[in-house]
C-alpha positions as CSV (number, residue, x, y, z in Angstrom):
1,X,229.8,81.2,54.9
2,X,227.1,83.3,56.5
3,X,223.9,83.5,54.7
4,X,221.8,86.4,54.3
5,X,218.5,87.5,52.5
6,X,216.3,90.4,53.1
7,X,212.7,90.1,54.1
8,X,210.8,89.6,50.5
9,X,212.0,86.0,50.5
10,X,208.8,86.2,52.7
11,X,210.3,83.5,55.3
12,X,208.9,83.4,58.7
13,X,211.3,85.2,61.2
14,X,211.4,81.8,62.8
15,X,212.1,80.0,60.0
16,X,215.2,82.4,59.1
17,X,216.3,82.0,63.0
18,X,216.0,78.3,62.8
19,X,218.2,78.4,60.3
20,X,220.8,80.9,61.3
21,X,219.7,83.3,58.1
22,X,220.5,87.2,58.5
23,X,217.6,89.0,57.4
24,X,217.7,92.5,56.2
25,X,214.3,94.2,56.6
26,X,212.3,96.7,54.1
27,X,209.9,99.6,55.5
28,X,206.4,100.2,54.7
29,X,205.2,103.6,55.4
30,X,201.6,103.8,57.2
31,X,200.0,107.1,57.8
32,X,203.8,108.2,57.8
33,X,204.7,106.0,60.6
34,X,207.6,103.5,59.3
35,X,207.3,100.2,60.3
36,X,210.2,97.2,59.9
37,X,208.9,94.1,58.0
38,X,207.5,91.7,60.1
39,X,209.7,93.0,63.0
40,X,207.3,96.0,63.7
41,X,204.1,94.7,61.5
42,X,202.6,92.1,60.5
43,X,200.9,91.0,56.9
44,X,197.4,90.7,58.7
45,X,198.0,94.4,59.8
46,X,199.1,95.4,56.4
47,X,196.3,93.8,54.8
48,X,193.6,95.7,57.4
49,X,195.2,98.7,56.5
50,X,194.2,98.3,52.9
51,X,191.1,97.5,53.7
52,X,190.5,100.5,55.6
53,X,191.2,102.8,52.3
54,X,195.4,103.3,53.3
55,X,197.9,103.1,50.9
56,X,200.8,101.6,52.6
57,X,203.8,102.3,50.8
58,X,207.4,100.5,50.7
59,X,211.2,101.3,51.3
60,X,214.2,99.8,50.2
61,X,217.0,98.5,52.5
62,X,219.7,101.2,52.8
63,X,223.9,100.8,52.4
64,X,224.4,102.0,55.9
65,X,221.7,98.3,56.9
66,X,224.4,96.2,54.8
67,X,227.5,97.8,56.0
68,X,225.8,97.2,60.0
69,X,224.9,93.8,59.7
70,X,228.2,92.5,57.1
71,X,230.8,94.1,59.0
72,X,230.9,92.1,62.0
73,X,231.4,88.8,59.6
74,X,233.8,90.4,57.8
75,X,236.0,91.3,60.5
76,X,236.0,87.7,61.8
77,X,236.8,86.7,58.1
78,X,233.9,85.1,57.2
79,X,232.4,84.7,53.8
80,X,229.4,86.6,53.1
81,X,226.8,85.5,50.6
82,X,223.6,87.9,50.2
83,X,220.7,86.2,48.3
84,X,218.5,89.1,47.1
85,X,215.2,90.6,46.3
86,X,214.7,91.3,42.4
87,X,216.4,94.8,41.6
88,X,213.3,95.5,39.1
89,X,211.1,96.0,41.9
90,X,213.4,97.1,44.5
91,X,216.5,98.9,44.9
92,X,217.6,96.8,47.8
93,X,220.2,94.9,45.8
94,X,222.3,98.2,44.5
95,X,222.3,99.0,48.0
96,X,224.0,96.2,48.9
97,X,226.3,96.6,46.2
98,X,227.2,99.8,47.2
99,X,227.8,98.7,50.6
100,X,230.2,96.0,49.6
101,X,232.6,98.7,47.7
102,X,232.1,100.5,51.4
103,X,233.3,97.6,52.9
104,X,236.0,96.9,50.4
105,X,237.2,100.0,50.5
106,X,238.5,99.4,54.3
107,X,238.4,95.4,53.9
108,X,240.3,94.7,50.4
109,X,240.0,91.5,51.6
110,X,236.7,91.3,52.4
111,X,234.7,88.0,50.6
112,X,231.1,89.4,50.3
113,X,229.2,87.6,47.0
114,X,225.8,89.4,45.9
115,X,223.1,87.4,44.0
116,X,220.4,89.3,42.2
117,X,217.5,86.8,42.2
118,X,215.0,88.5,40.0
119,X,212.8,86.9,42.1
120,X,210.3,88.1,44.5
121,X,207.9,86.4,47.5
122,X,208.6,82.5,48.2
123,X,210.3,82.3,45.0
124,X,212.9,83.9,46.4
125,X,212.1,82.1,49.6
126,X,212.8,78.7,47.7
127,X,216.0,79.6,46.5
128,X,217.4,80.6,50.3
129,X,215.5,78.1,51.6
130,X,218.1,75.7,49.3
131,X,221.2,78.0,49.7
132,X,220.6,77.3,53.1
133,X,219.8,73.6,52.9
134,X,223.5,73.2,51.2
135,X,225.3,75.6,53.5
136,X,224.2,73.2,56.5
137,X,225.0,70.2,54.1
138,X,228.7,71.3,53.9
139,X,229.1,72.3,50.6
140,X,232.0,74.5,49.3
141,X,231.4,78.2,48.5
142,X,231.9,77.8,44.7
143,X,229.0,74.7,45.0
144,X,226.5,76.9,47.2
145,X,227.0,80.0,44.8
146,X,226.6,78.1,41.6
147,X,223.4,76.1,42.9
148,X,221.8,79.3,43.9
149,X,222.2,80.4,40.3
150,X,220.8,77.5,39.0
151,X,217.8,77.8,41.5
152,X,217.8,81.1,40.0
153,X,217.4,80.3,36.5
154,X,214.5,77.5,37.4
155,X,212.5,79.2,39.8
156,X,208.7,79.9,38.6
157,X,206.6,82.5,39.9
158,X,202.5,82.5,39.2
159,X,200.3,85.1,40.8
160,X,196.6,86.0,40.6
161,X,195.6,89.7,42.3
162,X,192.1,90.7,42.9
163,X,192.9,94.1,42.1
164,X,195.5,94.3,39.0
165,X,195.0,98.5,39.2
166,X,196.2,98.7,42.8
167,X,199.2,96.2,41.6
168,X,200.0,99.0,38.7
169,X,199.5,102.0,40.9
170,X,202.3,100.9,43.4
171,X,204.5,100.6,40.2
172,X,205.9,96.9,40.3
173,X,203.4,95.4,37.6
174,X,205.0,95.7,33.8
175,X,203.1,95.5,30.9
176,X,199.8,95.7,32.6
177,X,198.0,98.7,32.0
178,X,195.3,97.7,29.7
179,X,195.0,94.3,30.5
180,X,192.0,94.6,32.2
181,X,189.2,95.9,29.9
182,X,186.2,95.6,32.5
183,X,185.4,93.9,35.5
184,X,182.8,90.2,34.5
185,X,184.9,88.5,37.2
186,X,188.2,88.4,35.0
187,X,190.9,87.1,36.9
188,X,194.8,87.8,35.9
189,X,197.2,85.3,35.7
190,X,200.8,87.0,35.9
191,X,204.5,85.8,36.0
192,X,208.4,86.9,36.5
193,X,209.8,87.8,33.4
194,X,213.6,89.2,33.7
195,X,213.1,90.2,37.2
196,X,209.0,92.0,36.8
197,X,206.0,91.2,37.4
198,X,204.2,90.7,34.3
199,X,200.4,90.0,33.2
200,X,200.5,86.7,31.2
201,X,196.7,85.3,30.8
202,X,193.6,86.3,31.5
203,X,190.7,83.9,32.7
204,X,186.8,84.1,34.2
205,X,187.1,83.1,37.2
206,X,189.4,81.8,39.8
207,X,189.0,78.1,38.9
208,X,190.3,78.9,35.4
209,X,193.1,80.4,36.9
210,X,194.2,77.7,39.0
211,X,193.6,75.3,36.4
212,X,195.9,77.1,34.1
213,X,198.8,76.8,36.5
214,X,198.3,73.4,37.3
215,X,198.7,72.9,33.4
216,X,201.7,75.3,33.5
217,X,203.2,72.9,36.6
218,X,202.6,69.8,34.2
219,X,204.1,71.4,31.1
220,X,207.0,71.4,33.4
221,X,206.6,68.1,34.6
222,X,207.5,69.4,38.0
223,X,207.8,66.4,41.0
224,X,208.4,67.3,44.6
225,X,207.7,70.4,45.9
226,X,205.4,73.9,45.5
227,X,205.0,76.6,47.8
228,X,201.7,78.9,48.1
229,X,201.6,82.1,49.4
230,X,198.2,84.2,50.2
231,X,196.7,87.5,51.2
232,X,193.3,87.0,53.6
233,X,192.8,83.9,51.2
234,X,193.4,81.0,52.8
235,X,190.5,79.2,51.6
236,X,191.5,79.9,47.7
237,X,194.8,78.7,48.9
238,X,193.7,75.2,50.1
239,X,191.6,74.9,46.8
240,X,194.8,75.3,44.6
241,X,196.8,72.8,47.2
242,X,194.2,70.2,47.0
243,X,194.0,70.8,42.6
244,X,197.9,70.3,43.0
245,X,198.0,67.5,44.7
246,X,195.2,65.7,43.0
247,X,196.1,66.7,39.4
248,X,200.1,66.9,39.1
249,X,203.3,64.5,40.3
250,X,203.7,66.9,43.6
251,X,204.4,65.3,46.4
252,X,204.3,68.3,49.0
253,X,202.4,71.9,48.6
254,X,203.6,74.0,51.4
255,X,200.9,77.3,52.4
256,X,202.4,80.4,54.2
257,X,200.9,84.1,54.3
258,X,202.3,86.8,51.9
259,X,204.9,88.7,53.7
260,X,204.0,92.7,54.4
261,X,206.3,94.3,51.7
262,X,204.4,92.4,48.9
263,X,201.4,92.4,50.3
264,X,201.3,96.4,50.4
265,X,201.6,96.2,46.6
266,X,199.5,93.0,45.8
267,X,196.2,94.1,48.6
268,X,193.6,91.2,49.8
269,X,193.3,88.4,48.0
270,X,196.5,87.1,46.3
271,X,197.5,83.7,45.5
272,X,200.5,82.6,44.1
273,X,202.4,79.7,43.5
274,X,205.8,79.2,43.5
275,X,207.9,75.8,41.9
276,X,211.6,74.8,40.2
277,X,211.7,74.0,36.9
278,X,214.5,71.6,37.4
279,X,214.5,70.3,33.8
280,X,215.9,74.0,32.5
């Protein structure tokens, strides 16, 4: 089975070589130069460009990417699992689909499987990340496919933005729109809900915040493993590992950057956290 994800599982490019993962990239638009993500740019250059005042601006993988990149595996009879992107903030995953009835159309027998994660960032990362970890593990397809939706159902996503209105003018934050009243250092605490990014609490201050998904961690009674991502905030990042580790039953809090498709829409400053619920 050959695994494949596109590039908002926000996985290092050597991470997805090490472990023979096919990625398929998104574009971000810059001053209407199009760039590959994290082939032709990198988060650091996406976040600069924010800062200068630019409003870089996002693409979904086309049909014509899938049918490329699955046809080869498909000709040497290869199953084909994609592991994708949420389809409520991109339309990457019905291009897919419309690629496999491309494919099918000339290869009826063609074994391509399409999972719509409804999850974005290392969330999504976490759930390749263990796709990948059984395919290596020799497990059958049925097993790989029905773990991933499992992963799917327990995956938990927490962000916090410094900017919520940038967030709602690229169009991927539901719900949102008065959720901020005034500035008085009010920090948002948003989650996935059916696939979009949603505002859940508000706090004063990024302490509270962090100390509200630690809470949300133990409510879960989570054990093992988190994942951080951040934008230019490395040092908020390192606060929230060290609350983690000192306050919850983790036993490892992994930190990465944000990848450059979400970090066009989130800007400078993002943390989030990223965990299985295994107990749903």
């Amino acid at each position: 089975m050959k695994l494949f994800a596109d590039s908002c599982s926000d996985m290092t490019l050597e991470e997805t070589k090490r472990r023979g993962i096919e990625v398929l990239p998104l574009t971000i638009t810059i001053d209407d130069e199009n760039y590959r993500d994290q082939l032709d740019i990198s988060s650091e250059e996406v976040l600069q460009a924010i800062r200068d005042g630019k409003r870089p601006t996002t693409s979904q993988a086309n049909p014509e990417n899938f049918v490329e990149k699955f046809t080869p595996y498909v000709e040497k009879g290869e199953s084909i699992l994609y592991i994708a992107f949420s389809s409520e903030l991109s339309g990457t995953y019905q291009s897919a689909v419309i690629a496999k009835d491309t494919i099918m159309d000339e290869y009826p027998e063609a074994d391509i499987t399409l999972i719509d994660t409804k999850a974005a960032s290392y969330g999504l990362g976490m759930i390749v990340e263990r796709a990948s970890d059984d395919i290596q593990n020799g497990l059958s397809k049925e097993d790989v496919i029905e773990n991933v939706k499992k992963n799917v159902r327990n995956v938990r996503h927490f962000f916090t933005v410094n900017d919520l209105d940038y967030l709602a003018q690229g169009g991927r934050l539901s719900k949102g729109s008065a959720f901020l009243g005034g500035l008085l250092n009010i920090k948002p605490l948003l989650h996935m809900e059916d696939g979009k990014l949603v505002p859940l609490e508000k706090h004063r201050g990024i302490k509270k915040v962090f100390s509200s998904m630690v809470n949300h961690l133990n409510e879960d009674n989570v054990k093992g493993r988190a994942h951080i991502v951040h934008a230019n905030a490395l040092e908020s990042a390192e606060q929230l590992k060290e609350k983690l580790l000192a306050e919850t039953g983790l036993e490892e809090v992994n930190i990465s950057m944000i990848g450059p498709t979400i970090s066009s829409h989130t800007g400078n400053g993002t943390v989030a956290l990223f965990y299985f619920n295994e107990g749903v």
